[in-house]
C-alpha positions in Angstrom: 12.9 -12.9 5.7 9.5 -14.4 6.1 7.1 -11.5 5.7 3.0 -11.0 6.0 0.8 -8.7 5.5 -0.6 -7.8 9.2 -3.3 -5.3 8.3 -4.5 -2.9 5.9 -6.9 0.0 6.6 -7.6 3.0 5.4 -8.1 6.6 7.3 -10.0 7.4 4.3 -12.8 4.5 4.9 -15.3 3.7 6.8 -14.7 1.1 8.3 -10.9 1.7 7.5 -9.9 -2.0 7.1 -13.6 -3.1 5.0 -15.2 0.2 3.6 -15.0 0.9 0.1 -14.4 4.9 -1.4 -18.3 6.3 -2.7 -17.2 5.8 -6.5 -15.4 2.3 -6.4 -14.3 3.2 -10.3 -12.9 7.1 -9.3 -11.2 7.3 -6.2 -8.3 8.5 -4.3 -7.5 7.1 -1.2 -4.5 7.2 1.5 -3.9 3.8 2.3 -1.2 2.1 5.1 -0.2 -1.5 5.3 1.7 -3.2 8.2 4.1 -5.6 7.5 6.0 -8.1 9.8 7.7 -11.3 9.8 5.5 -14.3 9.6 4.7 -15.6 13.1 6.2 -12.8 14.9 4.4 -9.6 16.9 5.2 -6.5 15.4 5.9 -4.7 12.4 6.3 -1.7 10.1 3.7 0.6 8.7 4.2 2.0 5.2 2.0 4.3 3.2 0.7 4.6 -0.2 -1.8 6.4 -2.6 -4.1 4.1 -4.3 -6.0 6.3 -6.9 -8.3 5.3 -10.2 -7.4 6.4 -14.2 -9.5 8.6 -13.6 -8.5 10.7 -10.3 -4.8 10.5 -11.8 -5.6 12.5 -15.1 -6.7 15.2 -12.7 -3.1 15.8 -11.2 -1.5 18.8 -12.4 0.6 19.0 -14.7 4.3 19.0 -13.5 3.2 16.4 -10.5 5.7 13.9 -9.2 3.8 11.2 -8.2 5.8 7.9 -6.0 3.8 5.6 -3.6 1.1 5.5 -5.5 -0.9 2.7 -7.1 -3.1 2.9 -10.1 -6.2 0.7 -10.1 -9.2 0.7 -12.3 -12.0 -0.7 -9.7 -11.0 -0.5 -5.7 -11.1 -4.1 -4.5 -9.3 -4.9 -0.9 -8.2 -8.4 -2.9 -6.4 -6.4 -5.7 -4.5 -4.5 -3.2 -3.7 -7.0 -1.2 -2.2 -9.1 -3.9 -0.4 -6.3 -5.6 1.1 -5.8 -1.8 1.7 -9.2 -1.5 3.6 -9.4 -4.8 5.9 -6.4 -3.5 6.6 -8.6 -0.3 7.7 -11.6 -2.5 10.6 -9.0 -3.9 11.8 -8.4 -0.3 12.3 -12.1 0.4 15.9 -12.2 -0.2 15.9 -9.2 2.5 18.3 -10.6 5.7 16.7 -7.7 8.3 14.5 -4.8 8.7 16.8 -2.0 7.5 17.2 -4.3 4.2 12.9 -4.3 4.1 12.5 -0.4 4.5 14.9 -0.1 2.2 13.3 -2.3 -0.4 10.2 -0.4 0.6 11.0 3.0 0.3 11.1 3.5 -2.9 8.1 1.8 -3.4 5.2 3.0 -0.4 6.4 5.8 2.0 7.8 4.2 5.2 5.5 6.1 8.3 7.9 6.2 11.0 
């Protein structure tokens, strides 16, 4: 499948698809991505936890952390190019179950 990025946005930020967290070195953020197949209306949103070094030392001990991503500076073009590297690993998907599925294990799928 031929899949895109749609949007990104946070709940978190203000405005949720431009802001940036306070501290742009320690932060914690919920973030949700919406993915669909190039050229097509519609898609699936999936969640994930993007946090700094520094936010993930303060997780308690014992924590199971999945969905999350690790960055040292937030920068909407990181993201979206870590994201866009995930998409390139679903490629060889053949329809949407196969995507999730990719996806799950990887950012929470919000349905």
């Amino acid at each position: 499948m031929d899949l895109e990025i749609q949007t990104i946005w946070s709940p978190d930020l203000s405005p949720p698809s431009s802001g940036y967290p306070s501290d742009r070195s320690d932060f914690a953020i919920l973030l949700q991505v919406s993915i669909g197949e190039r050229g097509k209306a519609g898609g699936e949103v999936f969640s994930l936890d993007v946090v700094s070094p520094s936010q993930l030392c303060r997780y308690a001990s014992g924590t199971i952390i999945s969905h999350t991503l690790v960055l040292d500076y937030f920068d909407w073009q990181v993201v979206e190019d870590r994201l866009s590297k995930l998409l390139r690993h679903a490629a060889s998907a053949k329809n949407w179950e196969q995507v999730v599925g990719s996806f799950t294990g990887l950012l929470a799928y919000a349905d």
